[in-house]
LUMDREN-736578 format. One line per 5 residues: number of its first residue (from 1); for each residue x, y, z of C-alpha. Coordinates in steps of 0.02 Angstrom, whole numbers. Example, Ala and Ser with C-alpha at 12.3 -4.5 7.8 and 13.67 -1.06 7.14 Angstrom:
1 = 615:-225:390; 684:-53:357 .
//
This chain:
1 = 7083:9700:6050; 7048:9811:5930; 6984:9802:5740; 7123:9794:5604; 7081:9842:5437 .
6 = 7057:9702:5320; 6977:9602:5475; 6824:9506:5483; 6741:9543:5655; 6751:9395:5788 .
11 = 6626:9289:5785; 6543:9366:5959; 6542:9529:5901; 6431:9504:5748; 6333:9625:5715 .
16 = 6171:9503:5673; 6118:9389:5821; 6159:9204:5797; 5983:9087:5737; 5913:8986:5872 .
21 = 5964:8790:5873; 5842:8644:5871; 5871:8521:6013; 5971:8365:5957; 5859:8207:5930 .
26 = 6004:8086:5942; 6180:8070:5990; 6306:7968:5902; 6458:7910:6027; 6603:7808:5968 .
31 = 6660:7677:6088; 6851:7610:6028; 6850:7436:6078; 7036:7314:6056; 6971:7221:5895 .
36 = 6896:7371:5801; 7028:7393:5687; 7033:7221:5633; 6865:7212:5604; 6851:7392:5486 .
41 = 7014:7301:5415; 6936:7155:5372; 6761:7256:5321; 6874:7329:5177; 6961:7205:5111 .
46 = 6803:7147:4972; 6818:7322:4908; 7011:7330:4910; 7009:7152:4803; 6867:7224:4684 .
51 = 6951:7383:4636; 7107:7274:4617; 7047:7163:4500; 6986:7296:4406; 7144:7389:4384 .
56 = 7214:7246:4340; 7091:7197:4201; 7100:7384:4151; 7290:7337:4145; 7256:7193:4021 .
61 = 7146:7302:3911; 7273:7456:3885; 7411:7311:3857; 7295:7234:3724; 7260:7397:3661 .
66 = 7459:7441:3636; 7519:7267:3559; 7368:7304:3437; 7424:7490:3407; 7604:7413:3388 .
71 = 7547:7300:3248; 7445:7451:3147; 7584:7528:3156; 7705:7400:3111; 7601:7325:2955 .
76 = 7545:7518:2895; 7735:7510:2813; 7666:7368:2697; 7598:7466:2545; 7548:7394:2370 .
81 = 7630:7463:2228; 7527:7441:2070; 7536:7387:1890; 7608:7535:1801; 7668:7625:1948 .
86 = 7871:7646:2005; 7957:7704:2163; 8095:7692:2276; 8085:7661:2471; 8171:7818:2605 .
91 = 8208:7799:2800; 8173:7984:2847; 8185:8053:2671; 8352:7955:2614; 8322:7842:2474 .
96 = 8366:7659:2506; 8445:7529:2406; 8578:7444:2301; 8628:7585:2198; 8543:7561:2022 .
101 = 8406:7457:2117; 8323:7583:2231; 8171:7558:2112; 8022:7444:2181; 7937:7339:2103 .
106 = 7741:7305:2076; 7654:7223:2206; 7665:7234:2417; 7801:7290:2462; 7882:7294:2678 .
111 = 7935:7438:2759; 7971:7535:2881; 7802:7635:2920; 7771:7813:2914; 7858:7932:2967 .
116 = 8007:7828:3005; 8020:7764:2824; 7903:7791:2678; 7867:7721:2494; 7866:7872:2351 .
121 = 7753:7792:2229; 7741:7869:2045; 7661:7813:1873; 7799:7772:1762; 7710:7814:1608 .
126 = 7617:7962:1584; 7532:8084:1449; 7502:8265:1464; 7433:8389:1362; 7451:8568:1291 .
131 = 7270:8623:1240; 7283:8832:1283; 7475:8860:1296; 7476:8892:1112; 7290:8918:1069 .
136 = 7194:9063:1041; 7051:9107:1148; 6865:9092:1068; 6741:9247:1059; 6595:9216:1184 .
141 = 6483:9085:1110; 6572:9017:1009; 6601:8829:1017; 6688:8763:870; 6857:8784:755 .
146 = 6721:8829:608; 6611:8949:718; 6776:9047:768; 6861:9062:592; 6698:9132:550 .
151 = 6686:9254:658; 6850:9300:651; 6892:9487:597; 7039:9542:496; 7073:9691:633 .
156 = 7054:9561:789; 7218:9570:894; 7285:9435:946; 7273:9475:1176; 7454:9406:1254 .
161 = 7407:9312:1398; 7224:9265:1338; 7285:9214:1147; 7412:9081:1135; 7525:9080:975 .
166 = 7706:9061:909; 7803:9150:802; 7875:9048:643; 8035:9058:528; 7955:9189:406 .
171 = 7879:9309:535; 7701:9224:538; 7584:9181:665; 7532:9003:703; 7425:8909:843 .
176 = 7425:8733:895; 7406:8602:1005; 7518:8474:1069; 7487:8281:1143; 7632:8176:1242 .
181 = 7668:8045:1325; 7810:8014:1440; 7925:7874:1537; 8012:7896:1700; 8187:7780:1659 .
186 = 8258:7867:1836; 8156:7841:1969; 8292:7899:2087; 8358:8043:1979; 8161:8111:1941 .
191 = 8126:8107:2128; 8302:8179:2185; 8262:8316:2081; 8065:8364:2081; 7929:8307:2195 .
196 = 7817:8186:2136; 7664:8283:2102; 7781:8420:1993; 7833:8295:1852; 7668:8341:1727 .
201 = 7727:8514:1747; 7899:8508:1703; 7841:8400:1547; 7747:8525:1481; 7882:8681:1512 .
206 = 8004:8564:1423; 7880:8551:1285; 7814:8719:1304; 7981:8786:1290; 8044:8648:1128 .
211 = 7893:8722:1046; 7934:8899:1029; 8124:8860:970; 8038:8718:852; 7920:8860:773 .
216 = 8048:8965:743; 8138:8849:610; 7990:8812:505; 7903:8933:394; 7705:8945:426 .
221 = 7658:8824:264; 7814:8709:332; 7704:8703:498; 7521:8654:423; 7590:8553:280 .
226 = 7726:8458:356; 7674:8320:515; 7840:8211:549; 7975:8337:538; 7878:8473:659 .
231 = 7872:8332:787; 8029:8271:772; 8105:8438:817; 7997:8468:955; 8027:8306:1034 .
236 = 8215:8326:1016; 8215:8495:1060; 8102:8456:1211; 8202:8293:1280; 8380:8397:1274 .
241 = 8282:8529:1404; 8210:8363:1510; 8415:8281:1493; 8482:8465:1527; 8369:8457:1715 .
246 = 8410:8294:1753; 8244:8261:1759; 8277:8038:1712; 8105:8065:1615; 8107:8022:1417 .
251 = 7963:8063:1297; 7895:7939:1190; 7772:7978:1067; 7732:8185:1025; 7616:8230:917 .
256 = 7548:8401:863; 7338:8336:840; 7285:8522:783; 7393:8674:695; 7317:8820:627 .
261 = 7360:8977:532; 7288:9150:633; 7095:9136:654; 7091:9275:530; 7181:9231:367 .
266 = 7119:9038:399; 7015:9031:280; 7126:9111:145; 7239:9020:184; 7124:8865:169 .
271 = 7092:8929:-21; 7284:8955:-27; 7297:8769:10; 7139:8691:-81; 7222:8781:-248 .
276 = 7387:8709:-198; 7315:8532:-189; 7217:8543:-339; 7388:8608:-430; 7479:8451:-363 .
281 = 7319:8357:-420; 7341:8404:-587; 7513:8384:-587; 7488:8209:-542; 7375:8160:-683 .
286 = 7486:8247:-814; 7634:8142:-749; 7483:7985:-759; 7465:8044:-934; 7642:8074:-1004 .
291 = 7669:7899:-939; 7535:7826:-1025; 7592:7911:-1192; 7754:7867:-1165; 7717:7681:-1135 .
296 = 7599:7684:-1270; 7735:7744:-1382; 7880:7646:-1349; 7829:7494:-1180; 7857:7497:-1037 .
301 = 8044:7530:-1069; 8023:7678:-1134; 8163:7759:-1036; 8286:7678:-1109; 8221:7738:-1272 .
306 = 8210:7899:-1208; 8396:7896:-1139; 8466:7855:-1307; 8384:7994:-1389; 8476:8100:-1270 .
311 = 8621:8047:-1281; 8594:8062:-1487; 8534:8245:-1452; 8680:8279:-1323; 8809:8208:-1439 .
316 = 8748:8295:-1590; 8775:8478:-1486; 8955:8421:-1465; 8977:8393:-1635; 9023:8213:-1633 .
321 = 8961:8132:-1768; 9043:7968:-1741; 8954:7957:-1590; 8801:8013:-1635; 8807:7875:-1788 .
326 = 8838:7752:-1629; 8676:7813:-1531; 8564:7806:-1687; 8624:7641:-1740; 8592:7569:-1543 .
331 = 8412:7664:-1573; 8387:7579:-1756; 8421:7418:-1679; 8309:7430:-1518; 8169:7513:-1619 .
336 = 8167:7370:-1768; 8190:7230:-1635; 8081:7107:-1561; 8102:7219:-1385; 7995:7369:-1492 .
341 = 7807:7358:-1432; 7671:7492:-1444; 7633:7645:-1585; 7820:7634:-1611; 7827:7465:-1661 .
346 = 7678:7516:-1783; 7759:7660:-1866; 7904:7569:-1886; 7809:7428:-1968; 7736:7572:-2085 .
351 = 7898:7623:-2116; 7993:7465:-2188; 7836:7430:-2285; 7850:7607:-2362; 8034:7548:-2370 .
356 = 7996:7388:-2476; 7882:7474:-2591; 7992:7613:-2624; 8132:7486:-2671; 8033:7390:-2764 .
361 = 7974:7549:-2884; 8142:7595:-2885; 8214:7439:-2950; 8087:7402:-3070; 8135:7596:-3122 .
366 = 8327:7544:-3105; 8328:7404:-3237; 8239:7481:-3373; 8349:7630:-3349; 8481:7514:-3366 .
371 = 8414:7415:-3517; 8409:7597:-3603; 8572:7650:-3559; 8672:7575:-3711; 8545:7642:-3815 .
376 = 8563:7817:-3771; 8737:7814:-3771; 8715:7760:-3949; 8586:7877:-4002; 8520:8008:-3862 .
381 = 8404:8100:-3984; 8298:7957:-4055; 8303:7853:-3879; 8221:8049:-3807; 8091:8067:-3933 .
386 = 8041:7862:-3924; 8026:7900:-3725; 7916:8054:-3785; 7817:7952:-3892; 7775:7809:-3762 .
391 = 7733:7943:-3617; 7631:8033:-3759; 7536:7883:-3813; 7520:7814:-3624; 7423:7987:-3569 .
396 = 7321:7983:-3755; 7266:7814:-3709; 7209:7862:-3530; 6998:7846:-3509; 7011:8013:-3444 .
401 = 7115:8109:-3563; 7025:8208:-3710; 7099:8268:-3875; 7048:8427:-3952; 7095:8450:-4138 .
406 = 7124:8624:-4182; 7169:8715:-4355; 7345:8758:-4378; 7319:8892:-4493; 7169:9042:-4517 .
411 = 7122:9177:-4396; 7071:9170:-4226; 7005:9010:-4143; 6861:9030:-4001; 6843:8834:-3950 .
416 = 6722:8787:-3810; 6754:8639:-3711; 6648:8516:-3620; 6696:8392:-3557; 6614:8198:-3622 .
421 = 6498:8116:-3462; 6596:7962:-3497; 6752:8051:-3459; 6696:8132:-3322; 6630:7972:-3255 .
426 = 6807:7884:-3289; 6888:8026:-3169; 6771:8004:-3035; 6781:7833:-3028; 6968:7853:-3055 .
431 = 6965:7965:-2888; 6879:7854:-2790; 7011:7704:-2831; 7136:7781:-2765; 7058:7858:-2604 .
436 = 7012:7669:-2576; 7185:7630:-2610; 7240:7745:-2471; 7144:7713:-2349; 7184:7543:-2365 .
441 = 7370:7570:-2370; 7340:7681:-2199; 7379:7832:-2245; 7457:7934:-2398; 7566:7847:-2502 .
446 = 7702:7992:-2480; 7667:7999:-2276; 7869:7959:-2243; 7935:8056:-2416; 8067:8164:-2359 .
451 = 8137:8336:-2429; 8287:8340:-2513; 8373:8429:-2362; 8318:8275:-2262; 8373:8143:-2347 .
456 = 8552:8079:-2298; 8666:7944:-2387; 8721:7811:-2283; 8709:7921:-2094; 8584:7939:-2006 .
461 = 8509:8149:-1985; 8394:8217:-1855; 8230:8137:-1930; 8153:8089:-1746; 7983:8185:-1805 .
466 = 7841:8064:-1819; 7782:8176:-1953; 7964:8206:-2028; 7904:8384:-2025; 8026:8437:-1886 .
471 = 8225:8462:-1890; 8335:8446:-2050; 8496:8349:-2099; 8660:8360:-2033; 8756:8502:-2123 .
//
């Protein structure tokens, strides 16, 4: 037969001669007897029950094994649910529950165990906050608020993207920095709506974006100066976005901790404000002082006081005099009653002692007028030169008068006079009488003498002056 290609060669045409054998040494011959098969049957059967046992025990284990895998994975749905913390429980991503009780509550709760159900587990209250949003970005090192305003240039741009800031009501610049907490009041709303891990986030876009429309309704000194109504905006502004996403998250407490003017004009504007403070500083102890005046003046009632001269000014303008006699008499009365305390009470004690003096010169004045009244009538010439005589004879007889006797006829008359040291003593002591006199009396004895123009009959005229210098007489 011949070769084919792709053929191995038989085995007696090799081209190499087959090796030499070694002569067997033993022979092994098989002799099948009528109970050989038993007996290899029965050889086996220690082996067959060995591995049998040990399947079965292998069996056992892997059944073991399952029934504990079962229970794993049966008790991994119980999850704890802490203090603080809110969820709701979903069979392959459905939320479960009594609609408006699909929230858990703290402690262990059973379920069905991942993936076939699962327990979404949030914080109910939260904080976040806004620290760069709105803040502008420090030179290299530099630490501080203080280190930066110093080393802050008038010509420094503020960089969009590095620089945060907001634009206010007036066209100014502003930076600050905002703090807030938050509540999730619907678990099943927040969670239909966001995933868990997203809720910070859309807190601070709400409050990133409340910010900018909140800046742009206060001026820049609103801003600094102002700390409730800024917040209030911004959380109201804020919780409409939050209400507007459906987010079931409400914000509690916001709070702006830092707000500054521009790096730049900070500490201008720091002047701006230290002078403004100072003003309102001053303003407070001059409304401290005209308080104490007026109290001083007229109690601690002196409003009502001050009223009624009003109302005596107001209806003096109109021209109604019967009114304004009304006011001063209401003012007469409180000023000379028991109710009148303070400086006022001691003028007008000045006043009415003035008062009684005056009328009691006057009538002593009065009733010798009136004891020479029939004699004038009778005689007008010699009552006139007796009058003369006694006013003559009362300055003669003064200490400090002098007579000088001169000729009444001859030429020309040179007289030198000097004046007596007894005379001269008389005046001075004379002087000092009645500056003692004065002082004792408090004060000039014509203090409260009026002008002519001032005096009024029976009405009472704009004489409010302390010093009856000021304002005249109805005319």
């Amino acid at each position: 037969m011949s070769e084919q290609p792709g053929q191995l060669p038989p085995d007696d045409q090799a081209e190499a001669p087959e090796a030499p054998r070694r002569e067997a040494s033993a022979r092994f011959e098989v002799a099948a007897t009528a109970g050989a098969e038993a007996a290899m049957r029965q050889a086996m059967d220690p082996a067959n029950q060995s591995l049998g046992e040990a399947l079965r025990l292998s069996y056992r284990v892997l059944q073991g094994a399952i029934v504990v895998l079962v229970a794993v994975f049966l008790l991994s749905g119980f999850q704890q649910v802490q203090e603080g913390q809110t969820g709701v429980k979903a069979v392959f991503g459905r939320i479960q529950g009594e609609p408006g009780a699909e929230a858990v509550s703290p402690g262990l709760q059973p379920f069905w165990p991942y993936p076939v159900g699962e327990i979404i587990r949030i914080p109910q209250k939260d904080a976040v906050q806004l620290n760069r949003e709105f803040w502008p970005r420090f030179k290299d090192g530099v630490g501080t608020l203080e280190q930066a305003t110093a080393a802050a240039l008038a010509d420094d741009p503020i960089r969009p993207g590095e620089d945060g800031s907001l634009v206010t009501a007036d066209g100014d610049l502003v930076h600050v920095r905002i703090s807030a907490e938050f509540t999730v009041e619907d678990v099943v709303r927040t969670l239909g709506e966001f995933p868990p891990e997203a809720l910070r986030e859309v807190v601070r876009r709400a409050l990133q974006r409340g910010m900018v429309q909140t800046a742009a309704e206060f001026t820049l000194q609103e801003l600094l100066e102002s700390r409730e109504a800024p917040e209030a905006t911004l959380r109201a502004k804020a919780q409409a976005q939050l209400d507007a996403m459906k987010s079931g998250i409400r914000l509690g407490a916001v709070t702006l901790p830092e707000k500054i003017a521009p790096l730049a004009i900070r500490n201008a504007f720091s002047r701006v404000q230290e002078s403004r403070e100072n003003a309102k500083l001053s303003l407070e102890r001059a409304q401290q002082d005209a308080n104490a005046t007026l109290v001083g003046m007229a109690g601690p009632e002196w409003q009502q006081v001050l009223d009624l001269v009003q109302r005596y000014e107001i209806e003096l303008t109109r021209g109604d005099l019967a009114a304004a006699d009304a006011v001063m008499s209401e003012l007469g009365a409180r000023f000379e009653g028991s109710a009148s305390v303070g400086q006022t009470a001691a003028i007008i004690a000045r006043a009415q002692a003035y008062r009684a003096g005056v009328r009691a010169t006057l009538g002593k004045q009065l009733g010798r007028v009136a004891g020479l009244a029939p004699s004038f009538r009778e005689n007008p010439g010699q009552l006139v030169r007796k009058l003369w005589l006694d006013a003559l004879r009362d300055v003669m007889s003064s200490k400090t008068a002098e007579v000088v006797a001169a000729p009444n006829s001859g030429g020309p008359v040179r007289i030198g006079i000097e004046s007596s040291p007894e005379v001269m003593q008389a005046r001075r002591q004379s002087e000092v009488e009645r500056r003692r006199a004065e002082s004792m009396s408090g004060g000039s004895p014509d203090a409260f003498q009026l002008g002519s123009r001032q005096i009024m009959i029976d009405a009472p005229g704009r004489r409010l002056d302390r010093s009856a210098e000021k304002g005249f007489g109805r005319e």
